[in-house]
C-alpha positions as CSV (number, residue, x, y, z in Angstrom):
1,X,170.0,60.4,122.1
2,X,169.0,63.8,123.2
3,X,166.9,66.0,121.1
4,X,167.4,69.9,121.2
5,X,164.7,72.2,122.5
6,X,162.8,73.9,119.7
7,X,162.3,77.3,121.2
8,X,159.2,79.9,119.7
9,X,161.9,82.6,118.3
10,X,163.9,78.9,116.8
11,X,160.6,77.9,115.7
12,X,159.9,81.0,113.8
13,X,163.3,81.1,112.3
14,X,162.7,77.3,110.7
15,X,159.6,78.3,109.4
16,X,161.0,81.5,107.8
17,X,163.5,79.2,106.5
18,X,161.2,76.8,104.8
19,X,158.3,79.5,104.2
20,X,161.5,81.5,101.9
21,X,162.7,78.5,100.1
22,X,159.2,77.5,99.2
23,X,158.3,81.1,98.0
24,X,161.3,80.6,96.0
25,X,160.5,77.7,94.7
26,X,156.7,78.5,94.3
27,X,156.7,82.0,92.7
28,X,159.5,81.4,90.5
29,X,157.4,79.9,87.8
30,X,155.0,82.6,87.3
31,X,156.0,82.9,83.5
32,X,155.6,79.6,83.0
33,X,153.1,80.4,80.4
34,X,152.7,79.0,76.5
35,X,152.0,80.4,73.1
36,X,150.3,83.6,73.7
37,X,146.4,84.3,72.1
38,X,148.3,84.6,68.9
39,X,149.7,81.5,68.8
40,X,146.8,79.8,70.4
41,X,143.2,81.1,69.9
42,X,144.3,83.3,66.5
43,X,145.9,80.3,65.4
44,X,143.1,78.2,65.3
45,X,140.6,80.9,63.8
46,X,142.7,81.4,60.9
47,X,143.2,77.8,60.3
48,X,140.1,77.0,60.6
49,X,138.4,79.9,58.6
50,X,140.5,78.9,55.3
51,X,139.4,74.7,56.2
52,X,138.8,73.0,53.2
53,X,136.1,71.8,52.5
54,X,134.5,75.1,54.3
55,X,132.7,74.4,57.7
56,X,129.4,75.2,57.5
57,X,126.3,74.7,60.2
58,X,126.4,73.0,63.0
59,X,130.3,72.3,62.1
60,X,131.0,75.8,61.8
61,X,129.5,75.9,65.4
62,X,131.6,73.2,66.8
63,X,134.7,75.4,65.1
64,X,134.0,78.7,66.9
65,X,133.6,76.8,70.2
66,X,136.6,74.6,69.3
67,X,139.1,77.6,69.2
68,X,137.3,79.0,72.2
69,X,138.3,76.4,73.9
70,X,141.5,76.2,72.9
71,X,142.0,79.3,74.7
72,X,140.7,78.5,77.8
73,X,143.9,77.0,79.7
74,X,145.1,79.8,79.4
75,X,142.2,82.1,80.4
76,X,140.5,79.8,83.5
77,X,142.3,79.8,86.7
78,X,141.5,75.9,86.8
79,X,143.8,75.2,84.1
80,X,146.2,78.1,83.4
81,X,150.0,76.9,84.2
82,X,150.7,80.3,86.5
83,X,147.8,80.2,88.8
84,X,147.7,77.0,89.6
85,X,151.6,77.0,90.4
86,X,151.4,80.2,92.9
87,X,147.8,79.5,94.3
88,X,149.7,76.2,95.9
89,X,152.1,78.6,98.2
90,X,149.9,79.1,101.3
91,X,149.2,75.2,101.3
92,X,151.5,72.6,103.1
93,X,151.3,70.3,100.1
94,X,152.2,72.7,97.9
95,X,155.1,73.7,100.1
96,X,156.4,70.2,100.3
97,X,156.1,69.8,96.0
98,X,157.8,73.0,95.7
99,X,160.6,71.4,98.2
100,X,160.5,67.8,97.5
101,X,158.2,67.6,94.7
102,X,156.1,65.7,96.9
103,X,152.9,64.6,94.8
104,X,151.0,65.2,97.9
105,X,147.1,66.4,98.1
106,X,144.3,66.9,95.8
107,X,145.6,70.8,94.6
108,X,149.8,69.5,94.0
109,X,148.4,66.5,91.7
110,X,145.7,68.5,90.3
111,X,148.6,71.3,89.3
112,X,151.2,68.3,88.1
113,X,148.0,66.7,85.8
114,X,147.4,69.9,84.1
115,X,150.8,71.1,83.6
116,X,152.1,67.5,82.4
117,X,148.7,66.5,80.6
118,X,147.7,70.3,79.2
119,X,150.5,72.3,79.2
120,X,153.1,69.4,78.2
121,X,155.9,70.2,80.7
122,X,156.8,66.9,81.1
123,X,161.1,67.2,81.1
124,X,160.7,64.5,78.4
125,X,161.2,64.6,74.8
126,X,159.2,67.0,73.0
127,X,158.3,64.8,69.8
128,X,156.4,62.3,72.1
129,X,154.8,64.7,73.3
130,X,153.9,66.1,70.0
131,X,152.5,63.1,68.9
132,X,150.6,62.2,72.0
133,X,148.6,65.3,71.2
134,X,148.0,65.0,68.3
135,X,146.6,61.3,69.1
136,X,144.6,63.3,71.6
137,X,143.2,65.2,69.2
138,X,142.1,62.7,66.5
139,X,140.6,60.4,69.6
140,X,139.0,63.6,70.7
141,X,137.8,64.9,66.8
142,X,136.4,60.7,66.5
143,X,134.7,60.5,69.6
144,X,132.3,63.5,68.5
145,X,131.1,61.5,65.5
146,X,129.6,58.6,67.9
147,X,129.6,60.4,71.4
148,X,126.6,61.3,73.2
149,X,124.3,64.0,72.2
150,X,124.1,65.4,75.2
151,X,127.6,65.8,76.0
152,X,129.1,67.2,72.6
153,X,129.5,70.2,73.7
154,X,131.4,69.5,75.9
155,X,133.0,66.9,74.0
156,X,134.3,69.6,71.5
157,X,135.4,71.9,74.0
158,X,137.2,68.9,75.0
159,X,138.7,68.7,71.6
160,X,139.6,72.3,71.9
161,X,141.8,71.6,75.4
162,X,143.7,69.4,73.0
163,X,144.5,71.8,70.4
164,X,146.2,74.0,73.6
165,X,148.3,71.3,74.0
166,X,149.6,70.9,70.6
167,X,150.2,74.3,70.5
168,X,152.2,74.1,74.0
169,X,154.1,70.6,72.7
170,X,156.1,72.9,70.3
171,X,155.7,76.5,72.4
172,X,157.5,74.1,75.6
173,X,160.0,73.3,74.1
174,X,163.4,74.2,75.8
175,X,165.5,77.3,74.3
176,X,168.5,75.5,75.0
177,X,167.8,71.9,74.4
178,X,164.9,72.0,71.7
179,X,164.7,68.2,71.8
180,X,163.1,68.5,75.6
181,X,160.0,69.4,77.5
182,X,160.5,72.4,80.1
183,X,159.1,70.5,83.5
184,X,155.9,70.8,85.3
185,X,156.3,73.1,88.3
186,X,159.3,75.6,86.9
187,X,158.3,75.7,83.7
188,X,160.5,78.1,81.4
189,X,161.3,80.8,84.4
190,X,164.6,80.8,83.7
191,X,164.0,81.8,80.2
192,X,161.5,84.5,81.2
193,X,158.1,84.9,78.8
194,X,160.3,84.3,75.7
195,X,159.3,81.1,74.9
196,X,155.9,82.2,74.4
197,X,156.8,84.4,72.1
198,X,156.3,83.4,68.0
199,X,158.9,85.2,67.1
200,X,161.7,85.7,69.4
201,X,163.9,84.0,67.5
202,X,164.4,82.0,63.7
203,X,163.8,78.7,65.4
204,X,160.9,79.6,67.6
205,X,158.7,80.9,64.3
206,X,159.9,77.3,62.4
207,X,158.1,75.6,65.1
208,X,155.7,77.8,65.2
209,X,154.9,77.1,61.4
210,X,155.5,73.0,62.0
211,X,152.7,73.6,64.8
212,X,150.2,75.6,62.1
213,X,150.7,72.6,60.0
214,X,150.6,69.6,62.1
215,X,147.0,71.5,63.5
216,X,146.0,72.0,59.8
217,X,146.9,68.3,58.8
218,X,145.3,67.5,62.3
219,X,141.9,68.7,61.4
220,X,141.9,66.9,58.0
221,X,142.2,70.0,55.9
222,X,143.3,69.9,53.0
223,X,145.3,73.4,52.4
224,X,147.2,74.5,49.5
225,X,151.4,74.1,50.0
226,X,150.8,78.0,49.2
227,X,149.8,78.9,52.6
228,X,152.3,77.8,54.3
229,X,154.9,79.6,51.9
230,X,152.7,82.6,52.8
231,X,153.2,82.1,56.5
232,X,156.7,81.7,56.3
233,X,157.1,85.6,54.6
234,X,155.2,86.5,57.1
235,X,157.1,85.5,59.7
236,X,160.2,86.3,58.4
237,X,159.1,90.2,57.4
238,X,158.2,90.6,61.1
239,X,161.5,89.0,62.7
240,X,164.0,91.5,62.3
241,X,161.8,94.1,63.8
242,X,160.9,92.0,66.7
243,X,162.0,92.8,70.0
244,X,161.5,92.3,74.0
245,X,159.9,96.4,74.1
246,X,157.0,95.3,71.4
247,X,156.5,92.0,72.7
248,X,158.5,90.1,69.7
249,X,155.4,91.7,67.3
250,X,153.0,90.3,68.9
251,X,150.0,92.7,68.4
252,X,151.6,92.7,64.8
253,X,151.2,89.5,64.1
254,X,147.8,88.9,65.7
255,X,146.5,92.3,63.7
256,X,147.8,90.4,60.6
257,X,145.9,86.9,61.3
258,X,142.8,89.7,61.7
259,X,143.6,91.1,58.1
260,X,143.4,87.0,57.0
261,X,140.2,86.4,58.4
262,X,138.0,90.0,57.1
263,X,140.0,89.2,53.6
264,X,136.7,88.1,51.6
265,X,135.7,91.7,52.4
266,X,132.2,91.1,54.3
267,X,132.1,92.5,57.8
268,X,130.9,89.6,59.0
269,X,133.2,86.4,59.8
270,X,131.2,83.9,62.2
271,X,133.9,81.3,62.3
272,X,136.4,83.2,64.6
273,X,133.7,84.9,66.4
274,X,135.3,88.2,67.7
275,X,134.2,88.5,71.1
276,X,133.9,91.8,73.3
277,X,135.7,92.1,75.1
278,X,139.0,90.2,73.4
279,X,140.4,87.4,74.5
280,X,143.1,88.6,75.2
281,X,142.1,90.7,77.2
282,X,141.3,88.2,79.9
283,X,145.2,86.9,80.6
284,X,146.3,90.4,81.4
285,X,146.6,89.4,85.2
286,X,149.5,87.4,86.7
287,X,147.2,85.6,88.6
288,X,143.4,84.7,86.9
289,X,140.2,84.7,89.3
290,X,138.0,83.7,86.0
291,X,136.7,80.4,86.3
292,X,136.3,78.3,83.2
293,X,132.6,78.5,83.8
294,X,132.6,82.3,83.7
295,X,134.7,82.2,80.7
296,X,132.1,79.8,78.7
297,X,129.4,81.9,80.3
298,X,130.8,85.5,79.3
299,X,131.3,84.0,75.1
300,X,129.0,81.2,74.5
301,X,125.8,80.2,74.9
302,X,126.5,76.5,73.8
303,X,125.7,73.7,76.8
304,X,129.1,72.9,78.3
305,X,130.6,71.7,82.0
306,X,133.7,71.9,82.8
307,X,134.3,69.4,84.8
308,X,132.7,67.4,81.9
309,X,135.0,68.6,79.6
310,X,138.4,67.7,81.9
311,X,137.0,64.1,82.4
312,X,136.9,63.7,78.6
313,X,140.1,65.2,78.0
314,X,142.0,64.4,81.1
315,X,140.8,60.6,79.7
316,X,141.8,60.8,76.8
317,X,145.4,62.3,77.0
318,X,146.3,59.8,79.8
319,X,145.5,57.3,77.4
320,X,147.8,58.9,74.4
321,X,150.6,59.5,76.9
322,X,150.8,56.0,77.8
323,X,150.7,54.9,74.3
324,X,153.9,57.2,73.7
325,X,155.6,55.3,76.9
326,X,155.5,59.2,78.9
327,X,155.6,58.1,82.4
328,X,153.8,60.8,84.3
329,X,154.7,62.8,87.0
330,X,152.3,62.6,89.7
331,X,149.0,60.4,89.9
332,X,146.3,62.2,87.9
333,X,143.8,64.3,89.6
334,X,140.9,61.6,89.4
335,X,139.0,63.2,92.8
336,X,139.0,66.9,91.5
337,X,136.1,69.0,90.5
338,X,136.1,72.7,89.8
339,X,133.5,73.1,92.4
340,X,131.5,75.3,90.2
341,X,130.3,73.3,87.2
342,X,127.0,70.9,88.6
């Protein structure tokens, strides 16, 4: 059998050929986001501000960095869903997952773990997922009563990764197949940023309010049937108005989970901790180049390592996944560090 000669100008036009179809396949996830600070770090303030019994001390502490941290996937190039997914283009491994979806390399299975195990895209049925993170949480939310000193922290930041993923186990969910996961790599492209969205449509705000509650009931509080009626005509006030040119509300919304927390008319409202600049400010890039060490760095002076904190999680979710039979995706990312944290 003969084999043709590969010429330079044929050997350029292969690689064009693959380089294309794995730009293709590569970029095309970049909305692959979740619920946006609204339906993530605003979430958890206001649930947490109206907890019953009230935190108070060093509980009150553990909440602000809690809902910090649930923030953080979304604000740390480390963990969040879109840089991960395009910083793996110049890379042959990331070139062969985008092809083949090769689990090949420390950065594809370090992607696939935090998208499957963070972001829940796992192209499996949403309700496991839903109650594998929840598990997550409650093993999470235990282990600070009899964890080490030392490490709580970053055992509650830990917590706080887990809270993201309850929030993304209903925000991942498929437009057109609600039942389903959207899949690690592609995410929702196809369905543009609207997933992320509270209110783009009836359905998307009913999960939305099934997330609020499961994170509520989650946390042990032990909130009065009223506020979740008072959600709901919330919601619904804001739906008609909401469109693709004001971001489905969004500012709206968030401004009215602001009006919630200042309601006991003091100035000063410690549990959600407003931080300068926003939060939200910090996922205005397509792209992040914030680490999560700069992150914790920039709004807290608590004692926390990253890399800690993705051990403790990454551990615990694997374990809660199992225990809901979700196979996963890729071999977890046991050899990864951030390369920052000590």
């Amino acid at each position: 059998m003969h084999f043709p000669i590969v010429t330079a100008r044929r050997h350029k036009q292969i690689w064009l050929i693959v380089a294309t179809f794995a730009f293709m396949t590569q970029i095309a996830p970049a909305t692959a986001m979740a619920y946006n600070d609204d339906g993530h770090f605003y979430t958890v303030v206001s649930i947490a501000h109206a907890h019953l019994p009230p935190y108070n001390g060093h509980t009150q502490d553990d909440a602000v960095l809690m809902a910090l941290c649930a923030q953080i996937p979304d604000l740390a190039k480390e963990y969040d869903a879109v840089s991960l997914r395009v910083r793996t283009i110049p890379s042959i491994t990331g070139s062969f997952w985008g092809m083949f979806s090769s689990c090949w390399g420390t950065d594809v299975c370090h992607m696939v773990t935090v998208h499957h195990y963070l972001h829940g895209l796992t192209d499996g049925k949403a309700e496991d997922v839903t109650r594998a993170a929840k598990a997550t949480l409650s093993a999470l939310l235990r282990d600070l009563e009899t964890g080490e000193q030392e490490e709580h922290g970053s055992r509650v930041c830990a917590a706080g990764f887990a809270i993201h993923l309850l929030g993304d186990s209903f925000a991942h969910r498929r437009l057109s197949t609600p039942t389903r996961m959207y899949a690690p790599g592609m995410g929702h492209f196809r369905d543009n940023h609207d997933p992320d969205f509270i209110l783009f449509n009836p359905d998307r705000s009913h999960n939305y309010v099934a997330y609020a509650q499961a994170l509520d009931e989650t946390l042990q509080s032990q909130s009065a049937p009223s506020r979740w009626t008072t959600l709901r005509e919330l919601l619904s006030q804001m739906q008609p108005g909401a469109h693709r040119d004001n971001l489905y509300n969004e500012k709206r919304l968030r401004d009215a989970f602001l009006n919630t927390l200042r309601a006991d008319g003091t100035d000063h409202t410690p549990i959600w901790a407003p931080y300068k600049p926003p939060l939200e400010s910090g996922n205005e890039d397509l792209v992040l180049s914030r680490t999560c060490k700069d992150v914790l760095d920039g709004y807290t002076v608590r004692d926390v390592n990253c890399n800690t904190v993705w051990k403790l999680y990454r551990q615990a979710a694997v374990q809660a996944f199992a225990q809901e039979k979700i196979k996963p995706t890729c071999d977890t990312d046991d050899g990864w560090s951030d390369g920052v944290s000590p």
